[in-house]
C-alpha positions in Angstrom: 0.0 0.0 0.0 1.7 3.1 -0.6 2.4 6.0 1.6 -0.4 8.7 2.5 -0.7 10.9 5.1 -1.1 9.0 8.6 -3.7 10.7 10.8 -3.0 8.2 14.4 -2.9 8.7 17.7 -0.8 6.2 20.4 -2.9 6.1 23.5 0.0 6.9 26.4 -1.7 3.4 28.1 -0.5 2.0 24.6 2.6 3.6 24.7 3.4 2.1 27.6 2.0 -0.6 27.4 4.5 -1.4 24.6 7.9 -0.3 26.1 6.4 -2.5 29.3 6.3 -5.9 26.8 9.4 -4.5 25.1 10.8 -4.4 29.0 9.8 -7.8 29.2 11.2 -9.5 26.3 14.6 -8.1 27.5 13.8 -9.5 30.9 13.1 -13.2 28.9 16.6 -12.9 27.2 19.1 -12.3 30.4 21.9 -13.7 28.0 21.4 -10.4 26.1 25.2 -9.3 25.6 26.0 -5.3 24.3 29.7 -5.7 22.4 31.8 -2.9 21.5 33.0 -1.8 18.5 36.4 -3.4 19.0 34.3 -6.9 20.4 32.2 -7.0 16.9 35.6 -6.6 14.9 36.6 -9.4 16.1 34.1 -11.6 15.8 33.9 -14.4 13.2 30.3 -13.2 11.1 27.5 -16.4 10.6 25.3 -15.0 7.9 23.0 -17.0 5.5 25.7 -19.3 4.0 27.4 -20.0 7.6 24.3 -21.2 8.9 23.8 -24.4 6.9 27.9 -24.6 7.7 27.2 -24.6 11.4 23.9 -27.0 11.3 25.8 -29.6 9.1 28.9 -29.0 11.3 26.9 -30.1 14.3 25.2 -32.8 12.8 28.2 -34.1 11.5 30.3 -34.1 14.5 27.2 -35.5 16.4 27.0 -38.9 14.2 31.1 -38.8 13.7 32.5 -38.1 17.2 35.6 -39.9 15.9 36.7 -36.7 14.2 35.6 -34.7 17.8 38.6 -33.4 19.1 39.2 -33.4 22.4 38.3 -29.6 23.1 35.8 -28.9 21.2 31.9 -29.4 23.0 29.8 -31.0 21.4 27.0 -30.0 23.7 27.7 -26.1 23.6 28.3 -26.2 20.0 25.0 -27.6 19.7 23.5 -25.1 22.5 25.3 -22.4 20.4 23.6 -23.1 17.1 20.2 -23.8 18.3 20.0 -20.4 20.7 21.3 -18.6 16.7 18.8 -19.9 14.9 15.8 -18.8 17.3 17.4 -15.4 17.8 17.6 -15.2 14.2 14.0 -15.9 14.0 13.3 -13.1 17.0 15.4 -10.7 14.8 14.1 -10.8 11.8 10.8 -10.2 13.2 12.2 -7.4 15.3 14.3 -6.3 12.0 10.8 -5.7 10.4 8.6 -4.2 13.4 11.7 -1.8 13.8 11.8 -0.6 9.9 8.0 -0.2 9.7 8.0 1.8 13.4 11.4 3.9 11.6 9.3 4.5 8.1 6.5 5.4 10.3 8.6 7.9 12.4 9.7 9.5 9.3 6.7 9.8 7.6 5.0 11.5 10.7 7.9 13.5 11.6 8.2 15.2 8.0 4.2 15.6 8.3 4.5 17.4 11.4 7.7 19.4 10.3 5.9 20.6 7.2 2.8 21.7 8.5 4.7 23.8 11.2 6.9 25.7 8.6 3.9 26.1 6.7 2.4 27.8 10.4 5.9 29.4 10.5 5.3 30.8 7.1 2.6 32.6 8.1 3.5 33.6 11.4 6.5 35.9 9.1 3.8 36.9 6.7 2.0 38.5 9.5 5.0 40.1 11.2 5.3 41.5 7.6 1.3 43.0 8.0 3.1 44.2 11.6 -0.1 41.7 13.3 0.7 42.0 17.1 2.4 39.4 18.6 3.5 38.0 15.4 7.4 39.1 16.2 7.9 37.1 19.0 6.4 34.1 17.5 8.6 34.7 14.3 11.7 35.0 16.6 11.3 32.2 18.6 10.2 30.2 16.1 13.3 31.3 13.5 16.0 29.9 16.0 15.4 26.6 13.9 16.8 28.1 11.0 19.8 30.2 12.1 22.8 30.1 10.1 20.8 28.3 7.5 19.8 30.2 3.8 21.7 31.1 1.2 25.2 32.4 1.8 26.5 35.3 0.3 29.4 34.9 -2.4 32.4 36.5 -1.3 34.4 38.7 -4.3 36.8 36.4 -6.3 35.4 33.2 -5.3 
């Protein structure tokens, strides 16, 4: 469906209702880690192709524990890969709740930001007509745009 104007309103119950649930999926996942920059780096990555890697790994060294050595657990491994692929599932879904709430900002945000230049607009259309009270608006309201517009050429430039 393509984009048109959103006219919605989010309860505050709703609102928090939401960031409550969010709150409690976080709660549900206390293995949760936050990595730095550095941490990430360093990482080995397990994207699409990795995946079938790791599951065939697994099932392979499950049915072939000749070829186990002695340092490598099974077990974890296999706790390792199975907590990936559910959390891959969770993000995915989370991946597309948290593009659709983003495009959803953006749209409203742009909606809202329009309509008050267009109020701003007028609000310096009626300082022009010298309409009382119009000044301050204008003033306060012009702080937004400071130091933007068109800048003036300098000579030889």
């Amino acid at each position: 469906m393509p984009y048109q104007n959103i006219s919605a309103e989010l309860p505050n119950e709703d609102k928090e209702l939401t960031l409550t649930r969010l709150n409690e999926i976080t709660v549900r996942l206390p293995f949760l880690v936050n990595l730095t920059i550095d941490e990430r780096r360093g990482l080995s990555k397990m994207g699409d192709k990795s995946v079938a890697f790791v599951m065939k790994a697994m099932d392979y060294a499950a049915s072939n524990p000749e070829f186990v050595p002695p340092y490598l657990n099974v077990p974890e491994l296999t706790k390792d890969a199975n907590l990936a692929n559910q959390l891959l599932t969770i993000n995915n879904a989370i991946q597309v709740l948290a593009e659709k709430i983003d495009d959803t900002l953006m749209a409203v945000g742009s909606e809202a930001f329009s309509a008050s230049r267009t109020f701003y607009n007028s609000v310096k259309n009626a300082t022009k007509e010298s309409v009382p009270g119009a000044d301050a608006i204008a003033s306060d309201l012009g702080e937004r745009f400071t130091g933007q517009g068109r800048k003036k050429e300098t000579a030889g430039a």
